[in-house]
Biopython code that builds the backbone (N, CA, C, O; Angstrom):
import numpy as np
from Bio.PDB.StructureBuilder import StructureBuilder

atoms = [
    (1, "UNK", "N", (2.929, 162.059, 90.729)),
    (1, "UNK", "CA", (4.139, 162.406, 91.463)),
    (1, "UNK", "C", (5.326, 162.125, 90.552)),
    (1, "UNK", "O", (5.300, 161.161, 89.786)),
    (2, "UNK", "N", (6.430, 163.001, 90.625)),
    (2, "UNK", "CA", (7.531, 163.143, 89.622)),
    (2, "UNK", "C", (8.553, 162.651, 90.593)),
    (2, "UNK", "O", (8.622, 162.565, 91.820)),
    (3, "UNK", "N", (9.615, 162.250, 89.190)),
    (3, "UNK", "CA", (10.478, 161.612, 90.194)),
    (3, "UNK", "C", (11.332, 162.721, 91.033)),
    (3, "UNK", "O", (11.727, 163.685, 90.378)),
    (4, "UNK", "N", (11.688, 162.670, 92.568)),
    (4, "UNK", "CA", (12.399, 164.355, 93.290)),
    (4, "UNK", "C", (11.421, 164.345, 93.910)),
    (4, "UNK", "O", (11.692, 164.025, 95.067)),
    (5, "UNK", "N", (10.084, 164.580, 93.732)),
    (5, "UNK", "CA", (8.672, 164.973, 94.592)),
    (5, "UNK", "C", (8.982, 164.632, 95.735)),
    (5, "UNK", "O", (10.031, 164.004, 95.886)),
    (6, "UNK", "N", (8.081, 164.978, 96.963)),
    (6, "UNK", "CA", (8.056, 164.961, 98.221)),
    (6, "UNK", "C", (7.214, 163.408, 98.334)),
    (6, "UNK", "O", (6.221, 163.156, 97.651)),
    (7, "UNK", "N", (7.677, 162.682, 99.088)),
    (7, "UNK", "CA", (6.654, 161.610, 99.534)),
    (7, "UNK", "C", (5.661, 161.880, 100.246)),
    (7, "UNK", "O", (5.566, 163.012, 100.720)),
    (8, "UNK", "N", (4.775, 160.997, 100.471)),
    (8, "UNK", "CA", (3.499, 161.381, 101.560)),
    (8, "UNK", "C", (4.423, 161.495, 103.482)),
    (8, "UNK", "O", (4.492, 162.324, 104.389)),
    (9, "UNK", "N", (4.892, 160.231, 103.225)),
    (9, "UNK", "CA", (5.567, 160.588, 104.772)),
    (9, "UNK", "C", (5.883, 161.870, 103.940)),
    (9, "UNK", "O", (4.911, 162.491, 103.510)),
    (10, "UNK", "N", (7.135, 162.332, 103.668)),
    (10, "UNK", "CA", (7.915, 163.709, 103.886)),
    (10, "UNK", "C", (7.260, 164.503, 103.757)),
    (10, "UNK", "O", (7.655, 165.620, 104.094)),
    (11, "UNK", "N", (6.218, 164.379, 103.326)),
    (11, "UNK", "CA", (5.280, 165.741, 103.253)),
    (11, "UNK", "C", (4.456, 165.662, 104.413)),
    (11, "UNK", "O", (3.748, 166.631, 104.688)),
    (12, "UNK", "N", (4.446, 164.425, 105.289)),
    (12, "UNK", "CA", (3.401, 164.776, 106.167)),
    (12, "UNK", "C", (3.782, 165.244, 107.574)),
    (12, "UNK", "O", (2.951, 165.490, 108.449)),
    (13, "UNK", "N", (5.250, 165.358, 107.735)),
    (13, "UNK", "CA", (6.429, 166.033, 108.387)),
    (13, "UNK", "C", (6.571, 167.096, 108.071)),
    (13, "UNK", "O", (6.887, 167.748, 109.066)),
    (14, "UNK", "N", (6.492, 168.000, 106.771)),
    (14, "UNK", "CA", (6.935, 169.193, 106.602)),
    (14, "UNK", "C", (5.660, 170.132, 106.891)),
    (14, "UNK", "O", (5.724, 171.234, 107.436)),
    (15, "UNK", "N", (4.532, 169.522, 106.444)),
    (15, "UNK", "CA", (3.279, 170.042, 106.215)),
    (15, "UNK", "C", (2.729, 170.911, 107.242)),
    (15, "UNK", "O", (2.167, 171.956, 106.912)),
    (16, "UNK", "N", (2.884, 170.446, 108.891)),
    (16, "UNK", "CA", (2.650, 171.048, 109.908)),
    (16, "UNK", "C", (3.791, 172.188, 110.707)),
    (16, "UNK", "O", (3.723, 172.558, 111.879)),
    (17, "UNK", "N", (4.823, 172.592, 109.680)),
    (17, "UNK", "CA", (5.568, 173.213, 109.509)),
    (17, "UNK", "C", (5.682, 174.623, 109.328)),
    (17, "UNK", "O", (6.327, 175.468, 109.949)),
    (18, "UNK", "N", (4.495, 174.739, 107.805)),
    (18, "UNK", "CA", (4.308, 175.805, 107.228)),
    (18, "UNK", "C", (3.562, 176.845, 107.717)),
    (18, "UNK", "O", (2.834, 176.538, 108.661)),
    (19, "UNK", "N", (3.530, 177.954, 107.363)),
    (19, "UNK", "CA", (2.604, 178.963, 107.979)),
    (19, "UNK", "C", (1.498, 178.664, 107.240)),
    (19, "UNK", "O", (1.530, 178.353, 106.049)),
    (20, "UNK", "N", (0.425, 178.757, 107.983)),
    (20, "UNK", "CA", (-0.921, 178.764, 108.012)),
    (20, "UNK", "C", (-1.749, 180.745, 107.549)),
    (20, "UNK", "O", (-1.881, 181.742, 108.259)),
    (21, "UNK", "N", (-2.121, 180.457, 105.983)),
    (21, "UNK", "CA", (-2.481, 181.482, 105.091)),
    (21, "UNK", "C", (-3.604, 182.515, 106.314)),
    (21, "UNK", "O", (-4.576, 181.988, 106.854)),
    (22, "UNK", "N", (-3.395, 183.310, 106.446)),
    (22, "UNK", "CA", (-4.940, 183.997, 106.913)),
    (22, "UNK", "C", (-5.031, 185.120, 106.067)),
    (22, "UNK", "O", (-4.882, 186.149, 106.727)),
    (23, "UNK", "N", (-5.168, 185.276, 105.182)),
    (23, "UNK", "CA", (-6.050, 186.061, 103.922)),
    (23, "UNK", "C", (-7.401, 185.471, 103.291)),
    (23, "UNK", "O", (-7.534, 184.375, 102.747)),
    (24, "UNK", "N", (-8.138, 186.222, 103.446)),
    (24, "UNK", "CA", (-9.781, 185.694, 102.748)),
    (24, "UNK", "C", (-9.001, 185.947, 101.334)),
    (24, "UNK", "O", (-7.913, 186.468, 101.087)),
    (25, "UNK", "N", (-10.263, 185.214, 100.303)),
    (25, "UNK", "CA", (-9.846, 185.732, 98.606)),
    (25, "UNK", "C", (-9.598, 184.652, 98.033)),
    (25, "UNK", "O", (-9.563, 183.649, 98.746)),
    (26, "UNK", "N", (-9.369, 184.522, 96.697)),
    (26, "UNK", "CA", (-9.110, 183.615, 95.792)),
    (26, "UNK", "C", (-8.139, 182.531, 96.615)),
    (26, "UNK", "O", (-7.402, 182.776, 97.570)),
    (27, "UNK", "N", (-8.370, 181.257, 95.944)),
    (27, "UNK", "CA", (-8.208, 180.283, 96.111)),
    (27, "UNK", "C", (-6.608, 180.387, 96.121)),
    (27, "UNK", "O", (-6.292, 181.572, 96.006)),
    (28, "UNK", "N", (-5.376, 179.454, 96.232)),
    (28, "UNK", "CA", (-4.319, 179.667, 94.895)),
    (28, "UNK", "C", (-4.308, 178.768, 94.110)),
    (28, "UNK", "O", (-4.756, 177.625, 94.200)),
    (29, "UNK", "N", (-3.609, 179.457, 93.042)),
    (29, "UNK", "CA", (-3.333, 178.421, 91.801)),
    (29, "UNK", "C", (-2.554, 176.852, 92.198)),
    (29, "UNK", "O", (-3.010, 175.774, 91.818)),
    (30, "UNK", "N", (-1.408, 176.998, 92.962)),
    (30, "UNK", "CA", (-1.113, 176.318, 93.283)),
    (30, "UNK", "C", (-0.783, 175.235, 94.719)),
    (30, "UNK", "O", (0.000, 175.690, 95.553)),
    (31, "UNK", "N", (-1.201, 174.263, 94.895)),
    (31, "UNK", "CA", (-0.890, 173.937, 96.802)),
    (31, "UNK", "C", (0.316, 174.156, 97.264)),
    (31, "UNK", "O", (1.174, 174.538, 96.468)),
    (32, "UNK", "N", (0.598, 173.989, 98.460)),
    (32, "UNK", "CA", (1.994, 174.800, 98.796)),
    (32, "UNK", "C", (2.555, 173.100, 98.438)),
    (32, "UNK", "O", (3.594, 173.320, 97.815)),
    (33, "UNK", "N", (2.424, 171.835, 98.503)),
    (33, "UNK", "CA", (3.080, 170.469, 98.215)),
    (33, "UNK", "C", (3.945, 171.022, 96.990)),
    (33, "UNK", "O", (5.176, 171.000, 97.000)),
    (34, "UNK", "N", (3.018, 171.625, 95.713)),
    (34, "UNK", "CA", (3.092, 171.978, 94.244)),
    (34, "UNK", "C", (4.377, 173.008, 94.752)),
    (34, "UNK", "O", (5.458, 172.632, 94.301)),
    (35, "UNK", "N", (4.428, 173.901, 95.374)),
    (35, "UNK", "CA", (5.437, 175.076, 95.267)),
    (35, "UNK", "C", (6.418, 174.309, 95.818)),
    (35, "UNK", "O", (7.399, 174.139, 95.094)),
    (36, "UNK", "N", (6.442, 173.498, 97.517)),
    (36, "UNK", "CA", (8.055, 172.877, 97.454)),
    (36, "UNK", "C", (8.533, 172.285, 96.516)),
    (36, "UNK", "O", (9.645, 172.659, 96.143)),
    (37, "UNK", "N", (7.951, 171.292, 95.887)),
    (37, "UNK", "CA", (8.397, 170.504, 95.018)),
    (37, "UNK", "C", (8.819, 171.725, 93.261)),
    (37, "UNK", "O", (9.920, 171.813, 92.717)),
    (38, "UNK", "N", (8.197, 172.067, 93.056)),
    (38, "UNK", "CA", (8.959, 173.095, 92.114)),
    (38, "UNK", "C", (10.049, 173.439, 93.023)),
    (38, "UNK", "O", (10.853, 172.507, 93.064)),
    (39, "UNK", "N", (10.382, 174.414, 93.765)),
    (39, "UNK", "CA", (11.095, 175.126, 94.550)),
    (39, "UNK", "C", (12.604, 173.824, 94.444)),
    (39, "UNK", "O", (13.777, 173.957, 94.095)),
    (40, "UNK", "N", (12.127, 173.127, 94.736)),
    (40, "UNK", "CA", (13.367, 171.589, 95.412)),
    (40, "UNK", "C", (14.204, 171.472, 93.838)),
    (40, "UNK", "O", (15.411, 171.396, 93.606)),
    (41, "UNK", "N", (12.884, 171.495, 92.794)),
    (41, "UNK", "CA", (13.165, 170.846, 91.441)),
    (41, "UNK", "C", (14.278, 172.074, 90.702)),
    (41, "UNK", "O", (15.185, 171.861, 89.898)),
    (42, "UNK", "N", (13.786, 173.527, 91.362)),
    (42, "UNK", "CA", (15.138, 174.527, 90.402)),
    (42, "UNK", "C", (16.285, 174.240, 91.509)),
    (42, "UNK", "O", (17.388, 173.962, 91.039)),
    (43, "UNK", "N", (16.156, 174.276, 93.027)),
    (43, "UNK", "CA", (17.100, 173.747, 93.242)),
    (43, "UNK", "C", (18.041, 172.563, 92.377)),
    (43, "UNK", "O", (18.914, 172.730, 91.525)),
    (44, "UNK", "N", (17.715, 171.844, 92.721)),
    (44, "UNK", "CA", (18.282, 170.148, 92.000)),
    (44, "UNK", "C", (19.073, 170.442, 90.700)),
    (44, "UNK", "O", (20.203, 170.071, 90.384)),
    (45, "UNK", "N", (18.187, 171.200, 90.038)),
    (45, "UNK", "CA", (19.187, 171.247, 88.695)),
    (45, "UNK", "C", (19.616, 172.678, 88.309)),
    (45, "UNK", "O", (20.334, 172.951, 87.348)),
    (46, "UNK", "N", (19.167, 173.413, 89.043)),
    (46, "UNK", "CA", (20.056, 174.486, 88.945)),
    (46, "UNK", "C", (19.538, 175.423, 87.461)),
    (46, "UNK", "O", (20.303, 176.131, 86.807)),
    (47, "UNK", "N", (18.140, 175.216, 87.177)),
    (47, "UNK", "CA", (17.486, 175.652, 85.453)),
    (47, "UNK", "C", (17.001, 177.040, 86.315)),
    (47, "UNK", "O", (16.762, 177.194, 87.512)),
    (48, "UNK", "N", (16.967, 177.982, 85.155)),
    (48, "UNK", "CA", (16.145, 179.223, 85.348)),
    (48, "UNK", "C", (14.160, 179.259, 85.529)),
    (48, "UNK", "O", (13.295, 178.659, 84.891)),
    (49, "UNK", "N", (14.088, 180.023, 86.422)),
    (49, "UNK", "CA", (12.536, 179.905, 86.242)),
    (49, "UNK", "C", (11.808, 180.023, 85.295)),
    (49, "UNK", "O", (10.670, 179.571, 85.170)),
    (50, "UNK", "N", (12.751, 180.975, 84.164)),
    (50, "UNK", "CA", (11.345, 181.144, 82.935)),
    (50, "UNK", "C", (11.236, 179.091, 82.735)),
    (50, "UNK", "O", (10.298, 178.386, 82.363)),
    (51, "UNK", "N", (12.452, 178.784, 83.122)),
    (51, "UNK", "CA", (12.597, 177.458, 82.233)),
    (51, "UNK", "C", (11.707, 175.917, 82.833)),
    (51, "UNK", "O", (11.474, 174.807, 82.354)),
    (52, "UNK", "N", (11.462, 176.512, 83.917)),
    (52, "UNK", "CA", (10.522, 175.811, 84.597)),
    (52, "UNK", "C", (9.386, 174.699, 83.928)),
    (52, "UNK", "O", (8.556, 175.306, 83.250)),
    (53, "UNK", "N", (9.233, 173.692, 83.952)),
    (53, "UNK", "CA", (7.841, 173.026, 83.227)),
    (53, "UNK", "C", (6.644, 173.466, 84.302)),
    (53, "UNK", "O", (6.744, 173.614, 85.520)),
    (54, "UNK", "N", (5.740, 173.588, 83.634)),
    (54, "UNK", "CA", (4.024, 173.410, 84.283)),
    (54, "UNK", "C", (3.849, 172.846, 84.743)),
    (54, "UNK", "O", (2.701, 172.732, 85.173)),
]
sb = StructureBuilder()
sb.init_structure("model")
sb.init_model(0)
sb.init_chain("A")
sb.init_seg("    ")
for serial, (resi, resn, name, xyz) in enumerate(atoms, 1):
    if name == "N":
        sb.init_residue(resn, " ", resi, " ")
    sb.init_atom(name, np.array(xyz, "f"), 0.0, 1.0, " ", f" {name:<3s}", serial, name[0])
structure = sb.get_structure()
């Protein structure tokens, strides 16, 4: 966990929130925890997506 990340409480508040996927098929690459927390992180500083870290 990075520093900005979602905590377990805050994530365990937002979590029952989200829409629930119904597509069969590949897995995703990423968990939706992984996408807010990116999402929060270009917020916060305001960087371009190419500029994004992994």
């Amino acid at each position: 966990m990075s520093r900005g990340d979602l905590t377990d409480e805050q994530w365990a508040v937002l979590e029952p929130l989200l829409p629930k996927g119904k597509k069969p098929g590949r897995s995703p690459i990423w968990t939706r925890r992984q996408l807010i927390d990116g999402i929060r992180f270009r917020v916060r500083t305001g960087i371009p997506w190419r500029d994004m870290p992994d």
